[in-house]
C-alpha positions in Angstrom: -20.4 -18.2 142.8 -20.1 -14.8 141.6 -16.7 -14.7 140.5 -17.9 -13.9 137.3 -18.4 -10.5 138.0 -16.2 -10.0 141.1 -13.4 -11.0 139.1 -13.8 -7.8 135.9 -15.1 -5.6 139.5 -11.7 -6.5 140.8 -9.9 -5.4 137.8 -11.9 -2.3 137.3 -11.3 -1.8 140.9 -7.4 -2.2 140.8 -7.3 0.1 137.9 -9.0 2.8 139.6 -6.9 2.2 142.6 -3.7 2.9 140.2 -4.2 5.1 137.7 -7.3 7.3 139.3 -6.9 7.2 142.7 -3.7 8.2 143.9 -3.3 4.6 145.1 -6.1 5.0 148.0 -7.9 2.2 148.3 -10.9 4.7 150.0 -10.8 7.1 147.1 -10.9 4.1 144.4 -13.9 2.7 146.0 -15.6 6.6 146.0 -14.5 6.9 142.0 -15.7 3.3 141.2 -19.2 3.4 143.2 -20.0 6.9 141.4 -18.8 5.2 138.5 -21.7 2.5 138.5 -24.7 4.8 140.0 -23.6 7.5 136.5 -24.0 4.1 134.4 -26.6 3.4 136.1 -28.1 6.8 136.0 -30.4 6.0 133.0 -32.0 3.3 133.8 -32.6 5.3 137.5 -34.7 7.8 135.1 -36.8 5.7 134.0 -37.5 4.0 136.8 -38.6 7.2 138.9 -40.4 8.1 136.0 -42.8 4.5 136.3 -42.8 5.1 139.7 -44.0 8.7 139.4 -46.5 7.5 137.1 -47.8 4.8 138.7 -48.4 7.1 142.6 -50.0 9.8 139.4 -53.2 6.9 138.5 -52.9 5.3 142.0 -56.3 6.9 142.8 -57.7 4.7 139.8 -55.9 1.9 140.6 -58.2 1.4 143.8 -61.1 2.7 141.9 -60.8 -0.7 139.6 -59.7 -2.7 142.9 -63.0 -1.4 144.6 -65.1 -1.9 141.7 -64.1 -5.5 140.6 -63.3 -6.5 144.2 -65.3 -9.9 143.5 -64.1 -10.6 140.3 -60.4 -10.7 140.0 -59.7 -11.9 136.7 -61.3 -8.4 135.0 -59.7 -6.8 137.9 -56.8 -7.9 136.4 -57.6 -7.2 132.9 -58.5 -3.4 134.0 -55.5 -2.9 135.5 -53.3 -4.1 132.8 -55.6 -1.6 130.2 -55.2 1.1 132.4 -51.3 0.7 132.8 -51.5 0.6 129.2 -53.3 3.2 128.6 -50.6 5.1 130.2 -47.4 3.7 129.7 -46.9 2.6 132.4 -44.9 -1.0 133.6 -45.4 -2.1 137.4 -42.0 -3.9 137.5 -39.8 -1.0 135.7 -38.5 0.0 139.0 -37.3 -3.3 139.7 -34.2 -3.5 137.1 -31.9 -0.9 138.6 -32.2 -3.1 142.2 -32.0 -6.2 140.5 -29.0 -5.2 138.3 -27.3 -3.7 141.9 -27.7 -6.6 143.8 -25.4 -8.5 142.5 -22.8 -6.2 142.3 -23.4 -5.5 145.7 -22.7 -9.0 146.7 -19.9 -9.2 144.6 -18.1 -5.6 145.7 -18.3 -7.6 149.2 -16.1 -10.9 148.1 -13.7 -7.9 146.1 -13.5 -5.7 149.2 -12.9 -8.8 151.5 -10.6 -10.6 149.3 -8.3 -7.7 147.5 -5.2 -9.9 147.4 -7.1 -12.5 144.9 -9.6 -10.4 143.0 -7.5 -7.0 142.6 -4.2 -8.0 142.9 -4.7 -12.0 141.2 -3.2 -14.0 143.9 -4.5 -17.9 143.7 -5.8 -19.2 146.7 -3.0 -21.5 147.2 -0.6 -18.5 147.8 -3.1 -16.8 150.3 -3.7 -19.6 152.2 0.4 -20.0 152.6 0.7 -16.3 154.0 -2.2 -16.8 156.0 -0.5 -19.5 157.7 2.3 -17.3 158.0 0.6 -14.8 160.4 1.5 -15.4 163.9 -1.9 -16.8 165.4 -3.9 -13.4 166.5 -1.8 -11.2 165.3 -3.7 -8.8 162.6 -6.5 -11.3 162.0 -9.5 -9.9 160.8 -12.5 -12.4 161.5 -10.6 -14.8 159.9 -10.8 -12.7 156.2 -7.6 -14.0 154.8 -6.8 -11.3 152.5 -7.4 -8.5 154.8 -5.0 -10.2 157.7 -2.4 -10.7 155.7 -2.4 -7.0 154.1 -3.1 -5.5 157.3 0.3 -7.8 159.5 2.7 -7.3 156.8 1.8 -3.4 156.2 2.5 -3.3 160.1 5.7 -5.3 159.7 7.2 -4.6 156.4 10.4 -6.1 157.9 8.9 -9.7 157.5 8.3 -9.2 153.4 11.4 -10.2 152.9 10.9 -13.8 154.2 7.6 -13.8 151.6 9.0 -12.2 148.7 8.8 -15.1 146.5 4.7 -14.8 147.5 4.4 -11.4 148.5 5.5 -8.2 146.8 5.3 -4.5 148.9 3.1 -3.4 145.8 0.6 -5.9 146.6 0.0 -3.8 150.3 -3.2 -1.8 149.2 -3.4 1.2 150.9 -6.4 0.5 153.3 -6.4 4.2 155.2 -8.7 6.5 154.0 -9.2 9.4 156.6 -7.7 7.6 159.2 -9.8 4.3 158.7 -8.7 1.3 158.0 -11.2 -0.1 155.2 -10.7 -3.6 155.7 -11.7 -3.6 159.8 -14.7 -4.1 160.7 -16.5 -1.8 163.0 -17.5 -3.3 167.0 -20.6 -3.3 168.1 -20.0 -3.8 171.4 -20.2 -1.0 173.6 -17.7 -2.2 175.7 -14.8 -1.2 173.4 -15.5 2.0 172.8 -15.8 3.2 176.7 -12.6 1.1 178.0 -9.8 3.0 179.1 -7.1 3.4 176.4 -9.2 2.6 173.1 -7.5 4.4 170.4 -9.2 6.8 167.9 -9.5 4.5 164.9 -12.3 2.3 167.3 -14.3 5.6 167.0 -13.2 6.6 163.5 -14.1 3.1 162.2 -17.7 3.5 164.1 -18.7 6.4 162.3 -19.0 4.2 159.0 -22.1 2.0 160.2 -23.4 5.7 161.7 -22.8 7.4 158.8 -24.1 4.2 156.5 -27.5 4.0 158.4 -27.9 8.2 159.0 -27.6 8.6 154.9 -29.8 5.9 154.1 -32.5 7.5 156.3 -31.9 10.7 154.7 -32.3 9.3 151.2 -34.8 7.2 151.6 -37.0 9.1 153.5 -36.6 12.3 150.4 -37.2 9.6 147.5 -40.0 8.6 148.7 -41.8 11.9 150.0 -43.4 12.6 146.1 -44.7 8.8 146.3 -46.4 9.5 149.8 -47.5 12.6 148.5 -49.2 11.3 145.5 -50.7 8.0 146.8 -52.7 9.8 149.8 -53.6 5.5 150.6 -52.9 5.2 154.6 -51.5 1.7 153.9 -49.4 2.4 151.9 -47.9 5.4 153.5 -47.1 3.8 156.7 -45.6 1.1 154.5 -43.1 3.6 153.1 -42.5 5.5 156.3 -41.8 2.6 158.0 -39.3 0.8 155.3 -37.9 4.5 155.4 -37.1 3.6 159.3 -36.0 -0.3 158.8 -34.1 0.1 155.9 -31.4 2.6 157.5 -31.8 0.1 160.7 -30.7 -2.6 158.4 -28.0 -1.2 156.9 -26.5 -0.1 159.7 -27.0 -3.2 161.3 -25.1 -4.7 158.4 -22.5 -2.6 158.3 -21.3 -3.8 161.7 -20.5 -7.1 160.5 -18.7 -6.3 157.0 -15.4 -5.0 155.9 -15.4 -0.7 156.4 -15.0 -0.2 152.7 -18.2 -1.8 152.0 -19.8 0.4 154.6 -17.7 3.3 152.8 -20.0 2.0 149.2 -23.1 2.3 150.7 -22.7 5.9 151.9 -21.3 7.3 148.5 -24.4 5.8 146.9 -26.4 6.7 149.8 -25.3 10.3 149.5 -25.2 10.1 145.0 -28.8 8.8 145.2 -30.3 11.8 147.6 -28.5 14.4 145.1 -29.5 12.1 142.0 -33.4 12.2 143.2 -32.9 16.5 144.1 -31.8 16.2 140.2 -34.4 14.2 138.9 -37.2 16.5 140.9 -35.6 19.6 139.7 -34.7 18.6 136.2 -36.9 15.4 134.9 -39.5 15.3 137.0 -41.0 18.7 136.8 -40.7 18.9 133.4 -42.7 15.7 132.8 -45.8 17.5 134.8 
């Protein structure tokens, strides 16, 4: 569905992971998600910008609600004069989420499926080595790509027998600081306190941790100026509270997804809180 843009992601991806990266899959998916925040950087500016504005006339905002309570259409017609008046346009902020949505989606199918969308093997040829794996050997919740990188990079003797499919090139380099990227962290308790549970169950853990902590963090220092500014009760326990359920969710998320996705959202998590220090220091102060 969105092979359209998983497919160029792939190959932007790939040749990051070659020629940038040292051939780390973890350090190619650092390089490519500060990639897309920088080209994304502008549009970021303008959106804090709106959204400065608009917690700046918010106080007139529920003036006009107050005053035309009873009739909405010049409600309306106020409000629209008034965002006017100061340049100001309610769904600016939206572009830079709607634009990373998607390639948040597709970063998933390219991060679950490096063998067809970075390294261009059809599905044909997967589903062959797939069937190749001894049953419950190096599955990963049944993600094809990742179970067949992550059996034959534990038993490079067997590439021999698929070297017609299956080239040692193709084996991405998964570890990054002793995680392997393409597991997917437990969350069940009962693997991490049983006897014998090696260090990667803990090492992989810290990526849903880390996900959530950072999200909490950034959120919650985005949108201090906005609580500031408002001063509206609602709304301020609207914003603390997403600044509790969003981290909550993304941890929560992270649990059930391939590690290197997790590894995406804390770069951006942790590009976005020292974006947003930027923008106070350097765009936003000078616009007051």
């Amino acid at each position: 569905m969105l092979d359209f843009i998983s497919i160029p992601m792939g190959f932007i991806l790939k040749f990051i992971y070659d020629n940038l990266a040292f051939q780390n899959y973890g350090i190619a998916i650092v390089l490519f998600t500060v990639g897309v925040k920088s080209l994304l950087l502008p549009m970021t500016i303008k959106q804090v910008q709106s959204t400065s504005k608009i917690s700046e006339i918010q106080p007139q905002v529920q003036e006009i609600q107050k005053k035309y309570s009873d009739d909405k259409e010049k409600q309306g017609a106020e409000m629209i004069k008034l965002y006017k008046e100061n340049k100001v346009d309610p769904a600016g902020g939206c572009l830079p989420l709607l634009i990373q949505m998607p390639i948040l989606f597709s970063l998933y199918y390219v991060i679950s499926q490096p063998l067809k969308y970075m390294v261009g093997k059809s599905p044909e040829i997967i589903a062959e080595l797939y069937g190749l794996i001894p049953h419950g050997a190096g599955n990963i919740n049944n993600m094809k790509d990742l179970s067949i990188i992550t059996y034959f990079s534990s038993h490079p003797e067997q590439l021999s027998q698929v070297s017609h499919l299956l080239k040692p090139e193709d084996l991405l380099n998964m570890s990054f600081l002793g995680i392997n990227l393409g597991d997917v962290p437990s969350w069940n308790p009962v693997n991490y306190i049983t006897p014998g549970t090696d260090i990667h169950s803990y090492l992989l853990l810290l990526i849903p941790i880390l996900s959530g902590l950072t999200s909490y963090i950034s959120m919650k220092y985005s949108t201090k100026n906005t609580i500031k500014a408002s001063g509206a009760e609602i709304q301020t326990a609207i914003q603390n509270n997403m600044a509790l359920l969003s981290p909550i969710i993304s941890g929560v998320i992270a649990f059930t997804v391939p590690a290197g996705l997790g590894l995406y959202w804390i770069i951006g998590n942790i590009y976005q809180f020292l974006q947003q220090v930027f923008l106070d220091i350097f765009i936003l102060k000078k616009s007051r």
